[in-house]
N, C-alpha and C positions, 0 to 999 in steps of 0.2 A: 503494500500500500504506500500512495504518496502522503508525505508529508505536509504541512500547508506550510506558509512561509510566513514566521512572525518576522518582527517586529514593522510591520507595513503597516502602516495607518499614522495617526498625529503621533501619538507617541513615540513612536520606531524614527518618523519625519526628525523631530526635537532633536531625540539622541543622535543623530547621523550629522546633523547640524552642529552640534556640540563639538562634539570628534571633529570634528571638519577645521571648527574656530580656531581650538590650541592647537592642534599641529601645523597641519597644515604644508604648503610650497613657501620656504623662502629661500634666496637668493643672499649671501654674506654681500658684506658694502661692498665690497673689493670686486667681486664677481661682477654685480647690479651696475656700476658705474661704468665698466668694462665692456657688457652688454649694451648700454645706452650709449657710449660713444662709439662703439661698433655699429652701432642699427643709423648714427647722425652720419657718420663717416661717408657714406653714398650721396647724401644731399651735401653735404660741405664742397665735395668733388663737383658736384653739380652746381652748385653755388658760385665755385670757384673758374669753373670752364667757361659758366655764362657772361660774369665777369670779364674776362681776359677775352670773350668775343664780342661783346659790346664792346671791349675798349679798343679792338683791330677791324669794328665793323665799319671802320673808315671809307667811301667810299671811292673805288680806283683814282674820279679826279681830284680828289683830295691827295691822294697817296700820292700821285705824281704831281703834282702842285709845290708836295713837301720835300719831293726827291727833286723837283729841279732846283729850291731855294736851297737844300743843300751843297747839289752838284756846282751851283753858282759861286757858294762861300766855299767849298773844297778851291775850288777855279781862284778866287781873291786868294785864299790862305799861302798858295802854291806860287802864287803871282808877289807878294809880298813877303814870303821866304825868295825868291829868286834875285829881289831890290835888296834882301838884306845880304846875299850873299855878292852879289856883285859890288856893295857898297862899303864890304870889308868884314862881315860877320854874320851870321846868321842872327835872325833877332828872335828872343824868347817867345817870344806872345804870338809871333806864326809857327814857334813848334807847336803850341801849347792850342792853337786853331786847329790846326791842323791832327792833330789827337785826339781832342775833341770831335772832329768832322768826319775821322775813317772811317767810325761805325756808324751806320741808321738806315732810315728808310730811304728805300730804292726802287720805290715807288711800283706800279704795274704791270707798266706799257714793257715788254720783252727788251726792245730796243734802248727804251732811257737806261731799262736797269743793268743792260752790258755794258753803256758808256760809264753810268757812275760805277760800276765795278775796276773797268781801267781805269778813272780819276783815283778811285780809290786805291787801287794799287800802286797808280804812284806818290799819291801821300802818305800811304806806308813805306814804301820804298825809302821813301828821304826822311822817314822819323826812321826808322832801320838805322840809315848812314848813319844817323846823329847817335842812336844808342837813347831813343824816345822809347817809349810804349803806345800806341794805337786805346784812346779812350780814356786817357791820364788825363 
């Protein structure tokens, strides 16, 4: 013969309640905190990429706007280290341009961005000669 099944009904409900309260699922701090910056960890990335694409969602004519105003001061920088060197010395402050100027945008267009590559290369070139750094 079957058995029936106590404790079913309010009272059996209560006690199963009870048991439930003081034991119970927890997690030590150490764990808990561990898990919640693991479960943030996915959005922060996300957070972080949106960011950094909003901030290069610059648009191409922007981008090359920005690369010819460079490629122009690279062009002055190179132009007034060559006055200072014909004039008896190189002068600080077009290394110090031109250092500044090696690295940046190089805008869209395929074409601008092979010429600023050569300008570029050769104002690395002559901070090279010098025993410059490129971005100092």
């Amino acid at each position: 013969m079957v058995e029936p099944v106590r404790g079913y009904g309010l009272a059996g409900r209560a006690a199963v309640r009870a048991r439930a309260g003081t034991g119970g699922f927890r997690l030590p701090a150490a764990e808990a905190e561990a898990a919640a910056a693991e479960a943030a960890a996915p959005l922060a990335a996300v957070t972080a990429s949106a960011l950094l694409g909003a901030e290069s969602a610059a648009s191409p004519a922007e981008r090359d706007a920005a690369a010819r105003r460079r490629g122009g001061a690279l062009l002055d920088a190179l132009a007034e280290l060559q006055r200072g060197l014909l004039g008896g010395g190189a002068r600080r402050a077009a290394l110090g341009r031109l250092a500044a100027l090696a690295e940046g945008e190089s805008g869209a267009d395929p074409a601008l961005r092979e010429i600023l590559g050569q300008i570029s290369l050769r104002a690395r070139v002559e901070l090279a000669r010098r025993g410059e750094e490129p971005g100092a």
